[in-house]
C-alpha positions in Angstrom: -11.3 42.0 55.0 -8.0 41.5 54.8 -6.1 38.7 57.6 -2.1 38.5 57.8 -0.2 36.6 60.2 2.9 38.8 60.8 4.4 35.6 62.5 3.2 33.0 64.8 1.9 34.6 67.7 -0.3 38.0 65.7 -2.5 39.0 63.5 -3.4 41.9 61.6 -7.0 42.3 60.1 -8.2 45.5 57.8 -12.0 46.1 58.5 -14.6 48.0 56.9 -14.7 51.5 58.6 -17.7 51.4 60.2 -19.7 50.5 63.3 -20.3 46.7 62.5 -16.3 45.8 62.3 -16.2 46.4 66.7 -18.6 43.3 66.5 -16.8 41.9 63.5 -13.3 42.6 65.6 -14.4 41.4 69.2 -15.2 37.6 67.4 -12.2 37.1 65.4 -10.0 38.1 68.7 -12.0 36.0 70.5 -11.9 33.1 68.4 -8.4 33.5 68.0 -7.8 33.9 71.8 -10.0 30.7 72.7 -7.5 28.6 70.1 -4.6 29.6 71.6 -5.7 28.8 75.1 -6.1 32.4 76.8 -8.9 31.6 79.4 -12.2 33.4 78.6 -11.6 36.2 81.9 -8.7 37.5 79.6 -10.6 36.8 76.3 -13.4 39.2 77.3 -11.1 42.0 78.8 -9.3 42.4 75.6 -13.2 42.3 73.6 -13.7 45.0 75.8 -10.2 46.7 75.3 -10.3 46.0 71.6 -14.0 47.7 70.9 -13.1 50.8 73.2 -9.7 51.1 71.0 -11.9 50.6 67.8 -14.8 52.6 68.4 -12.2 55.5 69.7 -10.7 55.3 66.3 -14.1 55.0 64.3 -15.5 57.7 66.4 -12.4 60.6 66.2 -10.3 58.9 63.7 -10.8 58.9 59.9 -10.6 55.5 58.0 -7.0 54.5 56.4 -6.4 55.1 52.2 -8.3 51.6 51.5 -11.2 53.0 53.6 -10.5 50.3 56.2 -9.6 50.4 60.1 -7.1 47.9 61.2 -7.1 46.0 64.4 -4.2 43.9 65.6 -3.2 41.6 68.9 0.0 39.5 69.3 -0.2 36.9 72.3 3.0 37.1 74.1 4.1 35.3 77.0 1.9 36.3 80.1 1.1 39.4 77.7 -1.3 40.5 75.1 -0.5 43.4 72.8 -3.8 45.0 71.6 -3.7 47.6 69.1 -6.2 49.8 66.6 -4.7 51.9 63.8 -7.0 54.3 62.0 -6.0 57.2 59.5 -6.6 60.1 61.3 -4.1 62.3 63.4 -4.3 63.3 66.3 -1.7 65.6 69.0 -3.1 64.2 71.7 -4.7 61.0 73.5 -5.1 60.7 77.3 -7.7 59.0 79.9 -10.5 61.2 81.0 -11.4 61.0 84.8 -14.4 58.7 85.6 -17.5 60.0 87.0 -21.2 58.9 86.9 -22.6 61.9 85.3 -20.7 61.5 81.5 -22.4 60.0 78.7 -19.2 59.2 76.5 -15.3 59.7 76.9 -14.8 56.5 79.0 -13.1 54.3 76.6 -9.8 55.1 77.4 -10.2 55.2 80.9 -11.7 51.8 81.1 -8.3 50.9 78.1 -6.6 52.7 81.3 -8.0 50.7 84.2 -7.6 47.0 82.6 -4.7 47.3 80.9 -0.7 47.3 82.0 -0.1 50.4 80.1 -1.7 51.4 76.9 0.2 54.2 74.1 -0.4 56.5 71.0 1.9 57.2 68.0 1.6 59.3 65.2 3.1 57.6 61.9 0.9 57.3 58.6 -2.6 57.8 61.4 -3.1 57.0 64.8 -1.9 54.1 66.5 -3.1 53.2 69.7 -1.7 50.2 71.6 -2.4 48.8 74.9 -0.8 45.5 76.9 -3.0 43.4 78.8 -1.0 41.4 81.3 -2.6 37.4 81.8 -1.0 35.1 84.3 
């Protein structure tokens, strides 16, 4: 596992690409979050945010050249920057519609319904980034 501190406010860390890094992911933003004072409301919506991003990317994606997945958040003022890059490529990314009858394809719906905004871009695999506002 790699950990880098691009500067003060965010943090970059390289996981194993596979199931147990959500887990591994969800406690080293929380413990991160919980030091820099983000109240635990906001710590658990960007768990949640963070694991729908991650297993998105473990699920469709395809792990990066050193086999990893990379996870990354930036605390802002009043904003949190949440972000998952995987190797894979993809045309495409958008919210599916809710309902009570679907098994899977909820992740980015539920990105969709906490977050400000959330995007994708295409440059050496998927990025997908989404802001969660905090007040």
């Amino acid at each position: 596992m790699g950990r880098q501190h691009d500067d003060e406010a965010c943090v970059t860390v390289h996981l194993p690409y596979e199931p147990s890094s959500v887990r591994r992911a969800r406690h080293l933003l929380a413990e991160d979050l919980r030091r820099s004072g983000i109240r635990d409301t906001v710590v658990d919506d960007a768990g949640l945010v963070v694991s729908e991003l991650l297993t998105n990317g473990l699920v469709h994606g395809r792990p990066n050249a050193d086999r990893t997945i990379a996870v990354s958040w930036c605390v802002r003022p009043d904003l949190l920057w949440l972000s998952v890059v995987d190797g894979g490529a993809v045309d495409e990314l958008q919210a599916v519609q809710l309902n009570d009858h679907a098994l899977s394809g909820r992740g980015l719906a539920i990105v969709d319904h906490v977050c400000e905004s959330w995007h994708f871009e295409r440059s050496h695999g998927t990025r997908v980034t989404a802001e969660l506002a905090y007040a």
